[in-house]
C-alpha positions as a Markdown table, in Angstrom:
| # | Residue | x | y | z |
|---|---|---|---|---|
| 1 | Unk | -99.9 | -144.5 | 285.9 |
| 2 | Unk | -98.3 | -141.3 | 286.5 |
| 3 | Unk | -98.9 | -138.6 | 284.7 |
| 4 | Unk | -95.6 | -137.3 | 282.4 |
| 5 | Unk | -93.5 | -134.6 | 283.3 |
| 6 | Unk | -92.9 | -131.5 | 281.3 |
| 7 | Unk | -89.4 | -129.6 | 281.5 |
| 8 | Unk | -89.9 | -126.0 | 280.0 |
| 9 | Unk | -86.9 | -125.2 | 278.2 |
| 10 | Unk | -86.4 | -121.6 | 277.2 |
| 11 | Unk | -83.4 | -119.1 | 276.5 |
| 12 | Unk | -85.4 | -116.8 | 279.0 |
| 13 | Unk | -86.2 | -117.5 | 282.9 |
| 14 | Unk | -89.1 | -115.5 | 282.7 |
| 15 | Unk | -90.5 | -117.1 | 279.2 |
| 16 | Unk | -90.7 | -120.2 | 281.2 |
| 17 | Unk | -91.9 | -119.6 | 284.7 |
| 18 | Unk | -94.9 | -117.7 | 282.5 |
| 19 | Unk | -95.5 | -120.4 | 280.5 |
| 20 | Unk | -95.5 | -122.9 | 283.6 |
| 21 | Unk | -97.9 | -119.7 | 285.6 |
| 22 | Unk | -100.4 | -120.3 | 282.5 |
| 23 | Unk | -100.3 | -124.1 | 282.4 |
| 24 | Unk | -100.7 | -124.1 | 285.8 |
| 25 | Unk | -104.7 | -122.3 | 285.3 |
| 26 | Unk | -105.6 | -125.3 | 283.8 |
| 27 | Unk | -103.6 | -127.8 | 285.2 |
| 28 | Unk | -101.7 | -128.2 | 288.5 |
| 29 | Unk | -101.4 | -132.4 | 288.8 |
| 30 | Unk | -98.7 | -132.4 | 286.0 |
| 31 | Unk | -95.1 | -132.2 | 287.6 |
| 32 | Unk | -93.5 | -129.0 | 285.6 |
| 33 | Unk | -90.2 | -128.0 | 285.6 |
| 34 | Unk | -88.4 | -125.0 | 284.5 |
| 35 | Unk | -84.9 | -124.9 | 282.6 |
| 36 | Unk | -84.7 | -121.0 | 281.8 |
| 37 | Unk | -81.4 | -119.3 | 280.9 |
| 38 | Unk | -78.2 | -119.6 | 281.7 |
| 39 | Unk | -76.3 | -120.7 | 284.8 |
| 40 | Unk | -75.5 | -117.2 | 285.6 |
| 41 | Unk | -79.1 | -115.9 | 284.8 |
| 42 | Unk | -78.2 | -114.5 | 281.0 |
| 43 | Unk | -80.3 | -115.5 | 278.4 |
| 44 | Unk | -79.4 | -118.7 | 276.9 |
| 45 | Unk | -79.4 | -121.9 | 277.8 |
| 46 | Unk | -77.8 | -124.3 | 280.0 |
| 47 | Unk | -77.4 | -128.4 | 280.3 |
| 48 | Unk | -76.8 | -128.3 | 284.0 |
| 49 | Unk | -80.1 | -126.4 | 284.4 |
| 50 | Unk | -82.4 | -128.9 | 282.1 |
| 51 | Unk | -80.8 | -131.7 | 283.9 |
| 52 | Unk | -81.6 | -130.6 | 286.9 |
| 53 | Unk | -85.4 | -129.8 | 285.7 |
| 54 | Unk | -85.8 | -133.4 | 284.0 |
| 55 | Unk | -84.6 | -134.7 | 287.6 |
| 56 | Unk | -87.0 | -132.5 | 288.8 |
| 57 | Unk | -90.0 | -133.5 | 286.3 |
| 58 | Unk | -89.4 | -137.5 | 286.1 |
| 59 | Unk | -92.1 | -139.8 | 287.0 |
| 60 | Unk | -92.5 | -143.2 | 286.1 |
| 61 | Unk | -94.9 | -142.1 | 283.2 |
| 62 | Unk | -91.4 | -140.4 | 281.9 |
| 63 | Unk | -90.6 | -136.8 | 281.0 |
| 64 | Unk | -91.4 | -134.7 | 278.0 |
| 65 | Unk | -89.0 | -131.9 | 277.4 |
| 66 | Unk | -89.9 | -129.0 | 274.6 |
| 67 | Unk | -87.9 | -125.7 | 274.3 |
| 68 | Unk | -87.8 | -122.6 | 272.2 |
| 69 | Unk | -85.1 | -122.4 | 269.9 |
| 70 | Unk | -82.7 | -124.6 | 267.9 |
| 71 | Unk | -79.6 | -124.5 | 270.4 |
| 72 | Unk | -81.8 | -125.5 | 273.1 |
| 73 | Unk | -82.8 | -128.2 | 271.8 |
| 74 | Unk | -79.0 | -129.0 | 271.0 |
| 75 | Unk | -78.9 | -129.0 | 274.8 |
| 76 | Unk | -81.7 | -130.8 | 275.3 |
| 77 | Unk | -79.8 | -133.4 | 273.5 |
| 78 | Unk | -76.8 | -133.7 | 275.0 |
| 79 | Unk | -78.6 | -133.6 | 278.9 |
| 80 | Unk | -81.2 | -136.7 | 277.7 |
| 81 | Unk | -77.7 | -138.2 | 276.8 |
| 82 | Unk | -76.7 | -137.6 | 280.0 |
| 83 | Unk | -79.1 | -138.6 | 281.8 |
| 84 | Unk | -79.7 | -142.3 | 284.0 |
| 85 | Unk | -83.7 | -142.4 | 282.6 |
| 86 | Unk | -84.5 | -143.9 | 279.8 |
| 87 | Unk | -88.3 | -142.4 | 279.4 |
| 88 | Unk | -87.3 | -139.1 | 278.1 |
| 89 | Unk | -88.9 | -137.8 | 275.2 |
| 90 | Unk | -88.3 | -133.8 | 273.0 |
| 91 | Unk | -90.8 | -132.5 | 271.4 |
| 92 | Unk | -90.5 | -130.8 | 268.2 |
| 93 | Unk | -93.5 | -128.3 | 270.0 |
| 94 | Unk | -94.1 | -124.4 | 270.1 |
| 95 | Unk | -93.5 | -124.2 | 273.4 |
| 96 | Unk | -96.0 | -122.4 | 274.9 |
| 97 | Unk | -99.2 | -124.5 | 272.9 |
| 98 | Unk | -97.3 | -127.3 | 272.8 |
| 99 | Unk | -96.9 | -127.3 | 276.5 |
| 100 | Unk | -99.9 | -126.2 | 277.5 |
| 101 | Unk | -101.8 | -129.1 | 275.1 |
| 102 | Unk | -99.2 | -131.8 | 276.9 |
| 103 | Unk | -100.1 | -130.5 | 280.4 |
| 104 | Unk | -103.5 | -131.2 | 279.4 |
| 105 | Unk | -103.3 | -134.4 | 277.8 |
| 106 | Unk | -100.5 | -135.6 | 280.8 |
| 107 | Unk | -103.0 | -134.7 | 283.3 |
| 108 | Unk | -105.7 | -136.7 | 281.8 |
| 109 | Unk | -103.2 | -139.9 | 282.1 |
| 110 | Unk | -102.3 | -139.8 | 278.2 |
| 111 | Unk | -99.1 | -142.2 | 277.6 |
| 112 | Unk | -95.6 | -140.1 | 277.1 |
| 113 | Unk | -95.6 | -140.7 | 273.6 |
| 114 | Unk | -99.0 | -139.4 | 273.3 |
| 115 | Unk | -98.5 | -136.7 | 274.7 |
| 116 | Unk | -95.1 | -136.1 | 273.1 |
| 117 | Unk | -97.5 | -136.5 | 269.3 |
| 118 | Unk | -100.5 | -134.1 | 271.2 |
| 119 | Unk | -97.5 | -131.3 | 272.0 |
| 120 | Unk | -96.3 | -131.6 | 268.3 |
| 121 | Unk | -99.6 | -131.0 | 266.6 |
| 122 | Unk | -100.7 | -128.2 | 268.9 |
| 123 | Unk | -100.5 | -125.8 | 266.0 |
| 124 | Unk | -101.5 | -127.9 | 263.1 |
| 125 | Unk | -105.5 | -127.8 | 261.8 |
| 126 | Unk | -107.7 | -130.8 | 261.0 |
């Protein structure tokens, strides 16, 4: 199988390509795809752009989208909605840890969900 996709969603451009530039030390088989700012480059966040990354990030082992902040993930929404896949999953993940950990687990042929529940516990202690 495929490994998962991983759209970073961020209200900052440069949040995300760093974030993808540090997952990419570790891991560089994992499709990553970057939804950063606003259409016009502002900080924000924008459905067009995450669409356009989740596009970008599909494989048949699905996609797993995580963002920063609480109107991205509003956005998040509303592009899954839009979207022809039906293997899209958002993770309620910090985004960097969270992403990095999914990267990880993706690239080690993890199932979406499990890497969706690997993202989510990034932070959390045994």
């Amino acid at each position: 199988m495929e490994p998962a996709g991983i759209v970073l969603i961020s209200h900052s451009a440069k949040v995300a390509e760093g974030i993808k530039e540090i997952i990419h030390q570790v891991e560089k088989n994992v499709p990553i795809a970057l939804a950063g700012g606003t259409d016009d480059d502002r900080i924000g966040t924008s459905v067009e752009k995450i669409q356009t990354a989740i596009d970008q990030a599909h494989t048949e082992g699905g996609v797993l989208l995580i963002y920063d902040l609480g109107s991205a993930m509003m956005n998040a929404e509303i592009a899954v909605e839009m979207s022809d896949f039906d293997d899209i999953e958002i993770a309620n993940a910090p985004l960097l840890e969270g992403a990095y950990v999914a990267a990880v687990e993706s690239g080690m042929g993890k199932s979406l969900a499990q890497v969706k529940q690997a993202a989510e516990r990034a932070l959390q202690e045994d």
